[in-house]
C-alpha positions in Angstrom: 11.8 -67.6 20.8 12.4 -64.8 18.3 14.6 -62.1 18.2 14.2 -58.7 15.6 16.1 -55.8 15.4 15.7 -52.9 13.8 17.7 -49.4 13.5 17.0 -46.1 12.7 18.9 -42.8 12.8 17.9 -39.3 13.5 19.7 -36.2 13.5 21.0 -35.4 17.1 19.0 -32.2 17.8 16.2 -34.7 17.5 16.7 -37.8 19.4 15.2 -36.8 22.2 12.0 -35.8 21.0 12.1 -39.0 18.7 12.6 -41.0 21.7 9.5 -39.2 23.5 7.8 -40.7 20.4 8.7 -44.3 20.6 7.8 -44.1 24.2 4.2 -43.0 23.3 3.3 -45.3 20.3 6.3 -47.9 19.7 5.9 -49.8 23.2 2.6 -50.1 22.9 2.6 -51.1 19.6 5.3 -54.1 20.8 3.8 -54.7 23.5 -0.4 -54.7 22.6 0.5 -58.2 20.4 -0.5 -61.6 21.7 2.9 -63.4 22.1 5.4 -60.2 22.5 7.9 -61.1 25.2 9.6 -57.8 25.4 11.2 -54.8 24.1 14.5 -52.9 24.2 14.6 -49.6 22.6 18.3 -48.5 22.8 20.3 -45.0 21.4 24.0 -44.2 20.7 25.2 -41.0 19.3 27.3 -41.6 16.1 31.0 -40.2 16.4 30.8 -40.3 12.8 27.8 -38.7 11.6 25.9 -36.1 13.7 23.3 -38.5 14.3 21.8 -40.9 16.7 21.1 -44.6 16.4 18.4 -46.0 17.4 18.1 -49.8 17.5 14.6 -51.6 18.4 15.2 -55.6 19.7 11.9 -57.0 20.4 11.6 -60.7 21.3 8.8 -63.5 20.9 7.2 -66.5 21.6 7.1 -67.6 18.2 7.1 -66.5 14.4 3.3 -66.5 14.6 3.1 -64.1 16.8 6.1 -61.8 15.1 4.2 -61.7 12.1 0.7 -60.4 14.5 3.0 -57.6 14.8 4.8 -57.3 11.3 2.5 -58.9 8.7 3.2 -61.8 6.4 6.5 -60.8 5.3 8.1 -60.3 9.0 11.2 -59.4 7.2 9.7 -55.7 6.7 10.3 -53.1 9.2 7.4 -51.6 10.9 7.2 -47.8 11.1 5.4 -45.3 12.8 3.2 -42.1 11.4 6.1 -39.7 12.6 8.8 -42.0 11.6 9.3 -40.2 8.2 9.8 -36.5 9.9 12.2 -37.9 12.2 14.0 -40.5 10.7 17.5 -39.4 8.3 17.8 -43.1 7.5 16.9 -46.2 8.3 16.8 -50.0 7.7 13.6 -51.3 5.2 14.4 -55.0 6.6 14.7 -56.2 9.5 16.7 -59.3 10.7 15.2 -62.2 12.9 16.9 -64.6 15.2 15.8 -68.1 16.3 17.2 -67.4 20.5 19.0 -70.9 21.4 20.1 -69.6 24.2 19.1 -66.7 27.1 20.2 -65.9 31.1 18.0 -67.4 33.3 15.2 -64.8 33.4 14.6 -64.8 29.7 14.5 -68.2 29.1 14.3 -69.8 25.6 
């Protein structure tokens, strides 16, 4: 199994609306790929910036099926049609685990 992350800021006035967003197309996007296992799309507030983090782990079955969802260099985020009115920064790469070891309900 595969792990990616991925993070992203926007300012705080519109997190939630950003978050309505990746509700709507991200998720779907994860989870319409052959070999997605699942998706967590978590938020913090920044104490140090007035912005809010948002960090995308998505894990699968294989690299195979991550690049279905990425492309041939699965080292390349994947963004969205709103992502550039939303989005104050963000990362370009992303970074991929091999999971060696999960809870029971994951399983690797």
């Amino acid at each position: 199994m595969i792990a990616r992350t991925w993070t992203g800021w926007t300012e705080n006035a519109r997190a939630d609306e950003y978050e309505q967003y990746m509700h709507e197309v991200a998720l779907p996007g994860y989870s319409h790929v052959d070999g997605n296992l699942g998706v967590l799309m978590m938020r913090r507030e920044r104490e140090d910036r007035p912005w809010t983090e948002f960090t995308m782990l998505s894990l699968w079955r294989d690299t195979q099926a991550m690049e279905a969802f990425a492309g041939n260099d699965r080292g390349d985020a994947v963004f969205y049609d709103r992502d550039e009115e939303f989005l104050v920064d963000r990362e370009w790469q992303v970074r991929a685990y091999e999971v060696y070891g999960t809870t029971d309900h994951l399983g690797a």
